[in-house]
C-alpha positions as CSV (number, residue, x, y, z in Angstrom):
1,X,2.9,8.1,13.4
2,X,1.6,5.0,15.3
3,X,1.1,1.5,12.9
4,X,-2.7,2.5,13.5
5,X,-2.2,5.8,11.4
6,X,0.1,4.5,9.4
7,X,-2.7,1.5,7.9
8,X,-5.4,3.9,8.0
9,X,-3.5,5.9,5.6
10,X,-2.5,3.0,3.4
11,X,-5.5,2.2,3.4
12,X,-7.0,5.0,2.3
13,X,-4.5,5.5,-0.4
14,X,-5.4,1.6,-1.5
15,X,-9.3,2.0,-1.6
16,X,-8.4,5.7,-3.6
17,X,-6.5,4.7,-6.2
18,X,-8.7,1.2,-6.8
19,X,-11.7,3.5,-6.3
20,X,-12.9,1.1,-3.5
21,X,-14.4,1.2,0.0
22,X,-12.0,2.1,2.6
23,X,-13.5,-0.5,4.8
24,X,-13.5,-3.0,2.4
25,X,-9.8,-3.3,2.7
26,X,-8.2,-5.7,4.9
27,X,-4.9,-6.8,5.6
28,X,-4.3,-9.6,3.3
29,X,-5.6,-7.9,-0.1
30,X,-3.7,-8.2,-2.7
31,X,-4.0,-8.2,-6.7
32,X,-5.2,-12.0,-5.8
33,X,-8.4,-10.9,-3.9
34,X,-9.0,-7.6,-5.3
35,X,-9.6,-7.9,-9.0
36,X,-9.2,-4.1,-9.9
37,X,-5.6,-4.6,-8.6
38,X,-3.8,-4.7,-11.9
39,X,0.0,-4.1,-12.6
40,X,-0.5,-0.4,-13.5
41,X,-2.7,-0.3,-9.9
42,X,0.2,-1.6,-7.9
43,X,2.8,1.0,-9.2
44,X,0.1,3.9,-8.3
45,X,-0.4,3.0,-5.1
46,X,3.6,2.4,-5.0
47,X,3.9,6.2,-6.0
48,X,1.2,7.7,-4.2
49,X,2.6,5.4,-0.9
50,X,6.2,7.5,-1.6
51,X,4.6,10.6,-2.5
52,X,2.3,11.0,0.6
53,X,5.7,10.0,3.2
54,X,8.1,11.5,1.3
55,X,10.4,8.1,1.1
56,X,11.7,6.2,-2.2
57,X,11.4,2.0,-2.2
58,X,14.3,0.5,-3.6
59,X,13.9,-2.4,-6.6
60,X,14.6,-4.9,-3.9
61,X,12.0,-3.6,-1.5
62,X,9.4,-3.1,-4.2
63,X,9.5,-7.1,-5.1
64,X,8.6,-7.8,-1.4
65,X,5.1,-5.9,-1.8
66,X,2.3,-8.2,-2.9
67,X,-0.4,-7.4,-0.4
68,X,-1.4,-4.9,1.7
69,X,0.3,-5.9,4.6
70,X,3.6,-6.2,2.5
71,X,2.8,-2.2,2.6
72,X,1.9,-1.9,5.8
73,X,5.7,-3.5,7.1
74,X,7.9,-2.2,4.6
75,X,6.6,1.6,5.4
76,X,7.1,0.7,8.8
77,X,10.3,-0.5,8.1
78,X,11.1,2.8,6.0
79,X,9.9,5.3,8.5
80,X,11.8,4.0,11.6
């Protein structure tokens, strides 16, 4: 999967689970800009992130993610 894939399924995961417009997301979203990003959001886009490729973030990993591109690198990073 090329890094263009890869955000276009983060993105849709993102704009799914905060019931939001795909195309509405953009790389520097976070709980900051989007305000239906709560706590309980973050953890189910964590765990729909690991369910749909099948990897597991560690505790250290997960404290790095505040925005979307904090997805975007450490999925990279996990499925190199």
């Amino acid at each position: 999967m090329d890094k263009t894939e890869l955000k276009n399924k983060v993105n849709s995961i993102v704009a799914d689970v905060l019931k939001i417009d795909t195309k509405a997301i953009k790389e520097t979203d976070s709980p900051e800009t989007i305000n239906k990003w709560t706590s309980l959001f973050h953890v189910l886009i964590i765990d729909k992130i690991e369910k749909e490729f099948d990897i597991s973030f560690d505790f250290d990993e997960l404290i790095e993610i505040e925005s979307v591109n904090d997805i975007y690198n450490s999925l990279y990073k996990k499925l190199k």
